[in-house]
N, C-alpha and C positions, 0 to 999 in steps of 0.2 A: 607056185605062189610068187606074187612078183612083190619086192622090195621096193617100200614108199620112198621116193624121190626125196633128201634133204635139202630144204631152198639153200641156193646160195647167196652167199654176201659179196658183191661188187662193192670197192672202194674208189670214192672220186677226190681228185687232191689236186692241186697245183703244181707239186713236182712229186719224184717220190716213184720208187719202182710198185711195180704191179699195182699201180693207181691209175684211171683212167680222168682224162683233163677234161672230159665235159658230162654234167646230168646226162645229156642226150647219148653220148657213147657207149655210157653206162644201162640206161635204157634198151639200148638196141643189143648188147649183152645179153641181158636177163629175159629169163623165162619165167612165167607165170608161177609167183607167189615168193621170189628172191627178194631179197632186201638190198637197196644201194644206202650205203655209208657215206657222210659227204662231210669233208672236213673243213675247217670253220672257211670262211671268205665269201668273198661276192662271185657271183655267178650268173652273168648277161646273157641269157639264153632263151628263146622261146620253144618251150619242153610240150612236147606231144608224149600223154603217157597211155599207148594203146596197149598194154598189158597191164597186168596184175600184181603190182609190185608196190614196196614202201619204201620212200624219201625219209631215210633219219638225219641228224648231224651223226655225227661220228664221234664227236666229243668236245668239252670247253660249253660253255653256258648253251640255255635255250637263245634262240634266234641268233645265234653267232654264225649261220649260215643265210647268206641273202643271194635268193633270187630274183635278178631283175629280168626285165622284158626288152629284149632287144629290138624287136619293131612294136613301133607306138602305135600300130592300127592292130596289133595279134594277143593276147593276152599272153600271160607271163606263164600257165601252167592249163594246158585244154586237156581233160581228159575222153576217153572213147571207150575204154575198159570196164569193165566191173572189178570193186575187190580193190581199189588204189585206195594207198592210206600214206598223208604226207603228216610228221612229226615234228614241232618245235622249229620251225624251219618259216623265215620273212619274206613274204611273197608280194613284191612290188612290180606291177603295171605304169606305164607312162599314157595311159590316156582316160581320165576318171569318169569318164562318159562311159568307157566299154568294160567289159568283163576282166580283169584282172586273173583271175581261174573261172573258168569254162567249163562246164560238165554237160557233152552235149551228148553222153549214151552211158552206160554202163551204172558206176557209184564211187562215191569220192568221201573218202575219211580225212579231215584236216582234225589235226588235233594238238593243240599247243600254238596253233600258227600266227603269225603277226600278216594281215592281206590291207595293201595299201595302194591307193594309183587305181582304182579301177573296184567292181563289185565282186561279189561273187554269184556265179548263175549258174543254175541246172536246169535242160530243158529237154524235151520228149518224155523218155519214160527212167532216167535217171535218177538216183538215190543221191541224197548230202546228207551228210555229217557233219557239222561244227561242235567241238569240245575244247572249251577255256581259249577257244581265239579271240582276237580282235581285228575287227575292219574298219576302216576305215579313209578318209582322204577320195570317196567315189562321188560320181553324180548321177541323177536319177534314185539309186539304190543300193545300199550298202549290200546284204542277201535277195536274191530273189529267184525263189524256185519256182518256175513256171513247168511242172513236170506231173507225170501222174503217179511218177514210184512215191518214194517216202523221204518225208525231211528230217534230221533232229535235229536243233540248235541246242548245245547242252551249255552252261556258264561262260555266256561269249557276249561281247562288249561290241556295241556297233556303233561308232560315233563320228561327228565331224562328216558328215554325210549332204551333200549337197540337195535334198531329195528326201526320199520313202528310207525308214532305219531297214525292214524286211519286209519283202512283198512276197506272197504265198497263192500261187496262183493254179490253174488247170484244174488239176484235180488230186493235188497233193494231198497226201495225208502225213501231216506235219504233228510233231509232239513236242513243243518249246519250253525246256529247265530252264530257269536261272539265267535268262533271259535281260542284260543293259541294253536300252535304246536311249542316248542323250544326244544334244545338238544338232540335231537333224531340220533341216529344215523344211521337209514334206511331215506324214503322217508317221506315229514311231512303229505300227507295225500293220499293213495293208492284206487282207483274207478279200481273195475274190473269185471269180469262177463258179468251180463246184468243190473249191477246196475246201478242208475239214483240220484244224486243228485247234490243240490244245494247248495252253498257256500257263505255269504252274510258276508261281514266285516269279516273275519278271520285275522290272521295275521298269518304267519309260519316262526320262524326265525332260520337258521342255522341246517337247515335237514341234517345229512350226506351224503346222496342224494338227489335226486329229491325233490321241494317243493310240488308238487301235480303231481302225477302218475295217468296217465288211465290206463288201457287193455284190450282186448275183447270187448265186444260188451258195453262199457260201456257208460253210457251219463254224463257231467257235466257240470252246471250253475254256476259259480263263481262272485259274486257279491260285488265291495267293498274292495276286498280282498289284502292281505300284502304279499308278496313270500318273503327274503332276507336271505342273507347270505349261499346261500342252498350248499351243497357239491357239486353236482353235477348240473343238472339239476332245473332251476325253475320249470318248468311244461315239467312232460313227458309223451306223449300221443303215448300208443303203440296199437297194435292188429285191429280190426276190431272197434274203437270206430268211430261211423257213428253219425251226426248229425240226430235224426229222431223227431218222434212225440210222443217218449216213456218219456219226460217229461213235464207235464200240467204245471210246474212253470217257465216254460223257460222267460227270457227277451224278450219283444218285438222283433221282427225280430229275433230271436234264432229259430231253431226248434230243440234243443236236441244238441247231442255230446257231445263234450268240451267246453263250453261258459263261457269265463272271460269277466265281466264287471265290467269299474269302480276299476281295479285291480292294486296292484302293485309287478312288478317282481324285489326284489335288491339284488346286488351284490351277486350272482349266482357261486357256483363252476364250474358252466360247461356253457350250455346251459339256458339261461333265460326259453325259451319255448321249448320243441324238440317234435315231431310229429314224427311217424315212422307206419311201417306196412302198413294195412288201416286207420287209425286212420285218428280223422276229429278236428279241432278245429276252434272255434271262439274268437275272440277277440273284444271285445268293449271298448274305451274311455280306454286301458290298458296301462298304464307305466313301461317300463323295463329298470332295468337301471343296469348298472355292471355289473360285471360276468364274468370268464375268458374263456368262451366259445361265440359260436354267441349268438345273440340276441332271433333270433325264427330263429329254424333250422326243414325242412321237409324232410321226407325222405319216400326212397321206396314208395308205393302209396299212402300218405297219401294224405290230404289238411288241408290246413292253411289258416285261412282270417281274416285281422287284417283291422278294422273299427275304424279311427280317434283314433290311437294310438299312442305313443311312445315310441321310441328305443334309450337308451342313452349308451354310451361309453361304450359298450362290449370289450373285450380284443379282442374276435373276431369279426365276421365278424356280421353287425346287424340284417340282412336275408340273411339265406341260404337253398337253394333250391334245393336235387338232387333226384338222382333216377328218379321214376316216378311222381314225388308229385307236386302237384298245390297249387303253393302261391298265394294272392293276395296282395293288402294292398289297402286302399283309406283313402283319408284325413289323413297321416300318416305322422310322422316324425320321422324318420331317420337319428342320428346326431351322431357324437363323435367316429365311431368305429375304433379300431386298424387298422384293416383291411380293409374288401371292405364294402361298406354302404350295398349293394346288391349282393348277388354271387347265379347264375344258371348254376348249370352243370346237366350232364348228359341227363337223358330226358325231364326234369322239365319243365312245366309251369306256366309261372312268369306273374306277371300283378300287374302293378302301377300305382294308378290314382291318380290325384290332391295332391300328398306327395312332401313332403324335403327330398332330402338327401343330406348333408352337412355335412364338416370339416372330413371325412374320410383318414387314415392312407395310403391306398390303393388308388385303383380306384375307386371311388363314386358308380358307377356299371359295373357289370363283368357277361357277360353272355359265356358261354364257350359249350364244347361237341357240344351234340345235342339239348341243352335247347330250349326253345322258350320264347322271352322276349316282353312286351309290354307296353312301356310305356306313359301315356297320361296326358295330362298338370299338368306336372310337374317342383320342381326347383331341380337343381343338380347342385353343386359347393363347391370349397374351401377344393380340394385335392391338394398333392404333385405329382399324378398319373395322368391318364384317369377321364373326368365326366362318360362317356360312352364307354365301348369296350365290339365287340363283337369279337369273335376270334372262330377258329375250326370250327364248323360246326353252329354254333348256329344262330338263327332267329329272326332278333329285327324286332319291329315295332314302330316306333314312331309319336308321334302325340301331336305338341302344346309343346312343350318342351323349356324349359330355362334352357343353363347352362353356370356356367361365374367361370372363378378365377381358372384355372385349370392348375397343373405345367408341363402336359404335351398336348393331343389333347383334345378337347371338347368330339368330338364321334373321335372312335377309331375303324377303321372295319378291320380284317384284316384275315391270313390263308382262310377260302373259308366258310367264314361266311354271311350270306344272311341279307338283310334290306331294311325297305321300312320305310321314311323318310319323316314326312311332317311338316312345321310350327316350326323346329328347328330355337333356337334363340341361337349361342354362342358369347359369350363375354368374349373377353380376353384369357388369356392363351399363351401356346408358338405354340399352332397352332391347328386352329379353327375345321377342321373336316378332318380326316386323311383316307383316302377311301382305302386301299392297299389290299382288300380280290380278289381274283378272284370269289367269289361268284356273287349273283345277287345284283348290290346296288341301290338303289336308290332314290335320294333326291330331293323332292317338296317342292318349297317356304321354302329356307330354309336361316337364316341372322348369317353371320359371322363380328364380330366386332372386331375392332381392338386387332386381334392379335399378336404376338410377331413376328412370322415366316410368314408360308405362311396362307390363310385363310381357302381353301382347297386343298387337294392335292388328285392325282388320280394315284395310287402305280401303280409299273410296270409292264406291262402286265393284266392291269387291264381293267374293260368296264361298271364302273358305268354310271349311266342315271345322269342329272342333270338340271332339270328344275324350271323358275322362281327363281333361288336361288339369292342373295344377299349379297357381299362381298364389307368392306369397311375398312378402315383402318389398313391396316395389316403392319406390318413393315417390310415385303419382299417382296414376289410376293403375287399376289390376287389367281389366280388359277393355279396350277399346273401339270401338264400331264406327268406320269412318263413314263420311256421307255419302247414303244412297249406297250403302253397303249390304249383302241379305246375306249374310252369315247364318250357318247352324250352329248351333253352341246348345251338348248335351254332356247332362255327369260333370261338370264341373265345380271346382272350388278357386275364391278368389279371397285372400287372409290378408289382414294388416298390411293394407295399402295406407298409403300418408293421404291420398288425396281419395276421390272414389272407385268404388269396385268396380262398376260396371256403368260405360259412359256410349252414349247413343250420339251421333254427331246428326246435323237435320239430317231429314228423307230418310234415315236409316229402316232398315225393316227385317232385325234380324226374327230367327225361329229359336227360342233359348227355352232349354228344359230341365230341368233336374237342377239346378244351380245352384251353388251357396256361396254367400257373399259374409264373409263375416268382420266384424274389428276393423271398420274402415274409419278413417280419419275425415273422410265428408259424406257422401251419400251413397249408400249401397249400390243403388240405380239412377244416374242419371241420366234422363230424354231427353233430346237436343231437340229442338224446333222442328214442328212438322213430321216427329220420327214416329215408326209406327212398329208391327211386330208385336211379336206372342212373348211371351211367358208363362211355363206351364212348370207345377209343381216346384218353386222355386223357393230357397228361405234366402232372407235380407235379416242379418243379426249384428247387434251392436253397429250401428252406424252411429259417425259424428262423436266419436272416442278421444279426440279431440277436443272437448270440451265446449264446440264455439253453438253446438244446437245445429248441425247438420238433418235433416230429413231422412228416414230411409231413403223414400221412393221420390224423386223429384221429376215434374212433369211441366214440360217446357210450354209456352204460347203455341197452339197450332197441334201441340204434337196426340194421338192415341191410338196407344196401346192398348194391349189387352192380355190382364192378368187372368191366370186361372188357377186356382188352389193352393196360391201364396201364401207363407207367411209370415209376417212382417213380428220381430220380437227384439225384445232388448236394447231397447231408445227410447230418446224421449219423443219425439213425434215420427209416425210412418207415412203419411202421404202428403206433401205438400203441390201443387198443381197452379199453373198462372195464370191468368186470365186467356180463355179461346182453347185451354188444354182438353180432353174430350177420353181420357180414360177409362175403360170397362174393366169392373173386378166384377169377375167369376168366382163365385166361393173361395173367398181371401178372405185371409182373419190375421188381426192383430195378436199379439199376448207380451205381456210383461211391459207394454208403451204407457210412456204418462199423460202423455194427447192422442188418442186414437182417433183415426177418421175412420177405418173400416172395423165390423162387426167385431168383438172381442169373446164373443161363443165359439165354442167347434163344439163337435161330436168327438165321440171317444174315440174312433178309428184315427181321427186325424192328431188329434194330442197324443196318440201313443207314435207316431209317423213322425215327428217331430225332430227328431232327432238325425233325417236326413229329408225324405223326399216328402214334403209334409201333407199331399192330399193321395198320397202315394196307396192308402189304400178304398179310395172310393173314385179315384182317378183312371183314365187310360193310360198308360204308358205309349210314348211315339216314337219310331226310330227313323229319319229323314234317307231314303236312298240318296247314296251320290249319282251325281248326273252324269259322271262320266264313265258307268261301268259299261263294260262291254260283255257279252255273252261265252267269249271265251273265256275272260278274265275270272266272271263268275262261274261259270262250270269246274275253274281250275282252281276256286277257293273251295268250292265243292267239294271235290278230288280229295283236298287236303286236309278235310275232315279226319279226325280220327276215326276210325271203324266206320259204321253206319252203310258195308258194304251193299245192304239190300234196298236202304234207304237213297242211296246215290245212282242206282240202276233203275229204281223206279223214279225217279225225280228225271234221270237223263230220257228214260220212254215220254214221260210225261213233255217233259221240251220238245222232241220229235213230233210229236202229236201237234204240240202248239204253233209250232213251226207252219206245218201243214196247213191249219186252219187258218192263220193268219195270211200266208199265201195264196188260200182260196179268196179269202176277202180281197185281199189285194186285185186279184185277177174278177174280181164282181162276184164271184161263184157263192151258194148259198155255206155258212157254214154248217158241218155236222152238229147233230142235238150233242154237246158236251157239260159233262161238270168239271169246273173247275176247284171247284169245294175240295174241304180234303180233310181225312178226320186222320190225325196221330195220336196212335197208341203205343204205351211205353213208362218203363219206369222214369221218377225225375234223374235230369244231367243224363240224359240219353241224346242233347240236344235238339229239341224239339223246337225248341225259340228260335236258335240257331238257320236250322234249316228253312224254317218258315221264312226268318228274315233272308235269307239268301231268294228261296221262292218266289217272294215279291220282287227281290230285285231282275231273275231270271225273267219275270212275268212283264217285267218294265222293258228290259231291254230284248227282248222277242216284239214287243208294242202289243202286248195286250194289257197293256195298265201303265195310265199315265206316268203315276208316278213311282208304284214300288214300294213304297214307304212300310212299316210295319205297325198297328196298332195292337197294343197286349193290352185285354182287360180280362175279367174276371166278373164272378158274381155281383160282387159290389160296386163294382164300375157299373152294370146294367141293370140291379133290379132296385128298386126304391123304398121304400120305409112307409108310404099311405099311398092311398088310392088316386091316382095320377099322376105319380110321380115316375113309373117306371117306363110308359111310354116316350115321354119326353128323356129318360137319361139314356135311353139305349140307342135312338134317333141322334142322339148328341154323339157317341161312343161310334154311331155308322158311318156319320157323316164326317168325321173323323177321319175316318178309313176310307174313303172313299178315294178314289184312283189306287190304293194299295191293298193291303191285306190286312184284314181284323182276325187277330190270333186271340181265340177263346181257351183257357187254357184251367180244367176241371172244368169242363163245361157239363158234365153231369149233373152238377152242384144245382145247377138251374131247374132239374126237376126233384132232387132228391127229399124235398122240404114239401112236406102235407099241413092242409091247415087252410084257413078265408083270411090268413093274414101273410100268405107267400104271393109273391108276386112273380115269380120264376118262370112260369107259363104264359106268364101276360109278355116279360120281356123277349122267351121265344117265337110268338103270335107275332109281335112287334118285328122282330129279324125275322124271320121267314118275309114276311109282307116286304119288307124291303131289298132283301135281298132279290126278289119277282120284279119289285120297281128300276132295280139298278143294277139288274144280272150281269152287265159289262161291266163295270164302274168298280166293284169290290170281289176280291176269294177271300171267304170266311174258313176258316181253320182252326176245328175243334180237338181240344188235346185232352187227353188225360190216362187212364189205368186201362188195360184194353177191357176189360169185364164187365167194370162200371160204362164206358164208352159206346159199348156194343148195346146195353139196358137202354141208353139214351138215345140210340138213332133209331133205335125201335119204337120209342116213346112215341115217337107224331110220325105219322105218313109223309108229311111233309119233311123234316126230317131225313128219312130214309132216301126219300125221292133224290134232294138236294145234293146228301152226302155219300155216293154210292161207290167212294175209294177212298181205301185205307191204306196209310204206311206205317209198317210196323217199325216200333226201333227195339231194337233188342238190345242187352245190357250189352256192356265193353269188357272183353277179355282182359283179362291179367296184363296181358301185350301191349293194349291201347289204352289201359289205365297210366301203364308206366309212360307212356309216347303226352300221356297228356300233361303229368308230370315232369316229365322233362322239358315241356313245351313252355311252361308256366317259369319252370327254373332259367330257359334261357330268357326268355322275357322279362327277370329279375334279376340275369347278373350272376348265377349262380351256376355249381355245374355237379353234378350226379357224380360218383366214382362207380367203377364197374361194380368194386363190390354193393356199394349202396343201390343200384339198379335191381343186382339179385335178388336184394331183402324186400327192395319193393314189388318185386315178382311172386318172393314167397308171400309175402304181406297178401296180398290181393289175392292171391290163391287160394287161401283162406277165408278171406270174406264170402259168407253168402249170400248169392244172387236171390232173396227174397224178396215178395215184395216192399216197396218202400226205398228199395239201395239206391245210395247217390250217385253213382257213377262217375260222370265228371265231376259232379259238382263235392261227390266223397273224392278225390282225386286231387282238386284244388284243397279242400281242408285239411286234407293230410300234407299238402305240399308246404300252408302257412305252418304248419303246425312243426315240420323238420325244420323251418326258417328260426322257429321260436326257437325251437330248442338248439340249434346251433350258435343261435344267438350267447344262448346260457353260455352254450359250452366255452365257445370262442373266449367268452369274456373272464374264465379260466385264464387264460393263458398270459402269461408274464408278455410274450415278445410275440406280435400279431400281426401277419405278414396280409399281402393282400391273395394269397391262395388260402391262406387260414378263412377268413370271410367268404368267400365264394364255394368253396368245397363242402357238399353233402354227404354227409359219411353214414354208414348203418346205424352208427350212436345217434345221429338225431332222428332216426324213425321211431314213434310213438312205440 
């Protein structure tokens, strides 16, 4: 058994028995793992340390030992060894260009050391250490490990550096404590190669460039960390820096790249964060604040994704986006910038969830070129500008959005910039949403509050979509129609405008349906010269509340329209019209007017419909397809259907099929004998409307139908009250439909009625015939109970003939009732608790699937009906947070 070697201790001294008079003699001594003792003084030496050994003082304070570098081309301390560890000991260089300590093989522990004159560098496959030194007085680069072993800078000071504070290069794998980089006049800490490190508590103040530089294939974890005052750039991320799996120390949810967490970016010469090339970075929990550049700028193809961060008062803009490069941000805030809070141009894709952007110089956000923006329950307010504009070619998409306090539009669309719009909330402002792009717009459920101006406005020559929206309070007109404009506008309401609801500029020619205009301060409806456009099922209430004797309905020189099952109530006069005006009313009726021009009868059906859609039930309902859908687009709202698995497989064969035929036409070929008819059966809220409205559009965009459009009617829509009436109202109800789909929905009801005073068979006699006249032009689609459904296509040969496929819907599992519910909740701001999902599981579990069950539409009642009740509960509570409002708990399930 052999006995473990005790290192020994070599002493080096200036005079002094058994002391040797130079480091190097002492060196040349010692064997692998001995300690030399070195007692205080200076020591002009250029020390090669190719063994294993440690440099101490011997005693008297830290750094009372100094070595200096005897030739100005060699550095002061080169090592070759593995295993060297130098202690508390001042290591000056005479040329701050070169290496000061050199580590060109083995591994080097400095710890306590004062390194001046020159850098420190490790290169091949060589290990460094730095603990609690300082360097300083170099040029180029105070550390720089160009190596592929391992780095660790623990609580070390680099300053006064002509150059780069620490350059981290090859393929290091560097892990940097407690980290000073100040007065450097390069970048304060440079990641390039395929090097990987980590950065925990640093601080970097006053880089003459960049605070932290990537390039190349580099990766970085930033933990904790300081960026401030930097020249240029806070953090610059260039070259092919990819987030991957090439660092094991990565943050949670990090896989690699650039990853700051816990970081802070301040007052910045240029860019707080800039991304460029490939380059990738991540952001966590980071604050940037200052800088006279943006905030976090991406460029060329990189990505950037900043997680529940902060962006404070950049001189520029707080995120900027161009090139090809992908931002995101979530749970982020966004405040204070010169500029725009958000700017996309180019090809960029931008995405913003649940953040602030507020108090911005500019426009709060600015998406421009060809960007693509998206943004999802968010707040935006409290500019001199725009909350939101998209302008040139660029592509928003919004969803669940609030924005208020804004010196010029809320959303701002304009040049032939495209958007799809849902759950927008603007408040305030000199006017609510400014629609003027010829692109594709369009806005769902969407609430504009008292604005200054108008609440929406539709630019000229425009043809945004506008459904379910909500305008109230505005100080001028509610909705505006600018000239030669062909907007859709359905399900709408327009309240307590100062000036009027709904204003037509000439040549207008919108499609306006379901409308209600109410408590306007001038006219419900005003036609501008020459304008022309439908309105269907419309109420105009209280106009001219203002006292001065406004008109509901005013109808310009030149201009006509054409009403249809309007009703004009609660003012004193309803139609006023000017000389050359040329208006049609269609079964319109006054009530409650003190000068009426139109009929002041209705039928009973219409007086009890009064209180929203007021010819609503002896009317068609119309749903306008947009023009810009695409086939993929709609098979993949399809898709997203709850349940309806049997129903989505047969609708996808049936495209297949239409495909085919349409091809043939294409190519001259005759096509096959097909029906395109289609009879659904199914309990109600199995979406039956739904799909159908989907169908037509599928049917549109394969080109077998013009337009797509959806007509819903019923019995009453098609059969009539005396003898000749019901041919002409169902010819009225086809033609209607024509280029789209006529959705018959309890179309049994049509024969179910015996007697010489049903007219039920007369109006099916009437459909059939037409349907033969204009077999390309319309698919009729009859819905209703499969039992009853089945009695009715049997009923007429013709019939049968016509309708010779069925899609079944079957009810919604427990599963897809809860999915539907949730769907509703997030669409309102609200959010389910696991426990509250459960109870909605058991809930439904229990319901039975009899006939008559509401499925979605019981889904949707119970969801209003948790809202109610939460409502109670909330309003309990002394101290009301904004998770108290939003949270569905099992106490508010019925």
């Amino acid at each position: 058994m052999t006995a473990t070697a005790i290192p020994a201790v070599h002493r080096v001294a200036a005079k002094g028995r058994g002391a040797h008079r130079s480091i190097t003699a002492a060196v040349r001594a010692a064997a692998d793992g001995d300690e030399i003792r070195i007692a205080p003084g200076d020591y002009v030496e250029v020390l090669v340390l190719d063994r294993a050994v440690s440099l101490l003082p011997e005693e008297g304070p830290d750094l009372a030992v100094r070595l200096l570098a005897a030739d100005p081309g060699r550095p002061v301390l080169d090592v070759t060894a593995p295993g060297v560890r130098v202690d508390g000991i001042a290591l000056t260089g005479q040329n701050p260009a070169l290496p000061a300590v050199l580590v060109a093989a083995g591994g080097l522990e400095l710890d306590g050391c004062d390194i001046s004159g020159g850098r420190v560098e490790a290169g091949g496959d060589a290990s460094l250490t730095l603990r609690a030194c300082r360097v300083s007085g170099a040029a180029l680069a105070g550390v720089h490990a160009n190596t592929t072993g391992r780095t660790e800078l623990t609580d070390t000071l680099v300053e006064d550096i002509d150059g780069t504070g620490v350059v981290l290069g090859s393929a290091t794998r560097a892990d940097v404590l407690g980290l000073t980089v100040r007065d450097v006049t390069g970048s304060g800490v440079r990641v390039r190669g395929r090097a990987a490190a980590v950065l925990r508590d640093c601080r970097i103040t006053a880089p003459g460039r960049s605070g932290l530089l990537t390039e190349d294939e580099a990766s970085v974890a930033a933990l904790d960390c300081r960026l401030e005052e930097t020249g240029v750039e806070g953090v610059r991320v260039l070259g092919s820096s990819r987030r991957s799996e090439g660092n094991p120390e990565r943050p949670e949810n990090a896989d690699g790249g650039v990853v700051l967490a816990d970081c802070q970016v301040l007052r910045t010469g240029a860019d707080g964060v800039a991304v460029s090339g490939t380059g990738d970075v991540l952001l966590l929990n980071t604050r940037i604040r200052g800088g006279s550049g943006p905030g976090v700028s991406a460029d060329d193809d990189s990505t950037a994704v900043l997680v529940d961060c902060q962006v404070d008062r950049p001189h520029g803009s707080c995120l900027v986006a161009r090139g090809n490069a992908r931002l995101s941000a979530e749970g982020t805030s966004v405040h204070g910038s010169r500029a725009n809070g958000l700017l996309a141009g180019d090809r960029s894709q931008v995405s913003l969830a649940s953040s602030n952007v507020t108090d911005c110089g500019f426009s709060a956000v600015h998406a421009c070129d060809d960007s693509r923006l998206t943004l999802t329950s968010c707040r935006i307010g409290s500019t001199p500008e725009h909350g939101v504009r998209a302008t040139d070619r660029a592509e928003l998409t919004v969803e669940g959005v609030r924005i208020s306090d804004c010196g010029l539009s809320g959303l701002q669309l304009d040049a032939s910039a495209a958007a799809r719009v849902r759950g927008l909330s603007v408040l305030r402002g000199r006017t609510g949403i400014s629609a003027e792009s010829t692109g594709t717009v369009v806005l769902e459920e969407c609430d504009v509050t008292e604005a200054e101006r108008a609440g929406i406005t539709c630019g000229t020559g425009t043809s945004a979509v506008l459904r379910d929206c909500r305008i109230s309070g505005t100080g001028t007109a509610g909705l505006v129609i600018g000239e030669r404009a062909t907007p859709s506008v359905e399900d709408c309401t327009v309240r307590d405008a100062t000036g009027s609801g709904l204003v037509l500029g000439p040549s207008a020619e919108p499609r306006v349906r379901a409308v209600t205009v109410s408590r306007t301060g001038k006219n419900s409806l005003f036609v501008g010269e020459k304008a022309r456009g439908t309105f269907e099922e419309c109420v105009f209430a209280g106009a001219g509340n203002d006292g001065k004797g406004f008109p509901a309905v005013h109808m310009s020189a030149g201009s006509a329209p054409v009403l249809r099952g309007c009703l004009v109530r609660d003012t004193e006069e309803d139609v006023a019209a000017e000389k050359g005006a040329r208006p049609v009313f269609d079964d319109c009726v006054s009530r409650n007017v003190t000068h009426p021009a139109l009929p002041t009868g209705r039928t009973e059906a219409l007086a009890s419909a009064e209180g929203g859609s007021a010819a609503a039930a002896t009317q068609a309902r119309e749903t306008e397809a947009p023009s810009e859908d695409t086939l993929e687009d709609l098979l993949a709202e399809l898709d997203g259907l709850a349940g309806l698995d049997r129903v989505k497989n047969d609708v996808s064969s049936l495209v297949k099929l239409m495909q085919t035929v349409r091809r043939r036409e294409e190519m001259g070929l005759a096509a096959p004998p097909l029906s395109r008819h289609l009879v659904f059966t199914g309990n109600p809220g199995t979406g039956k409307t739904t799909v159908a409205r989907l169908y037509g559009r599928i049917l549109a965009a394969v080109g077998l139908l013009n337009r797509g459009h959806l007509v819903e009617a019923d019995r009453s829509a098609l059969v009539g009250e005396y003898v000749g009436h019901t041919g002409p109202k169902t010819t009225r109800v086809f033609e209607q439909a024509r280029g789209g789909v006529l959705f018959i929905d309890e179309a049994y009801t049509l024969t179910q009625y015996a007697g010489t005073n049903d007219f039920g068979q007369e109006a099916i006699a009437t459909l059939l015939k037409l349907m033969e006249d204009y077999r390309d032009d319309v698919v009729v689609i009859v819905a209703g109970y499969p039992r009853e459904m089945e009695v009715f296509v049997r009923s007429n040969p013709g019939l049968a003939s016509r309708f010779n496929r069925t899609l079944i819907f079957e009810d919604y599992g427990s599963a897809e009732l809860v999915t539907i519910v949730e769907h509703q909740a997030a669409q309102h701001q609200y959010e389910l608790t696991p426990p509250a999902r459960e109870a909605l599981t058991a809930h439904f579990d229990t319901l039975p699937r009899e006939r008559g069950f509401g499925n979605g539409r019981a889904a949707r009642q119970l969801f209003q009906a948790m809202t109610e009740r939460q409502a109670y509960r909330v309003a309990e509570l002394s101290d009301v947070s904004e998770s108290d409002l939003k949270t569905l708990t099992p106490q508010d399930l019925p």
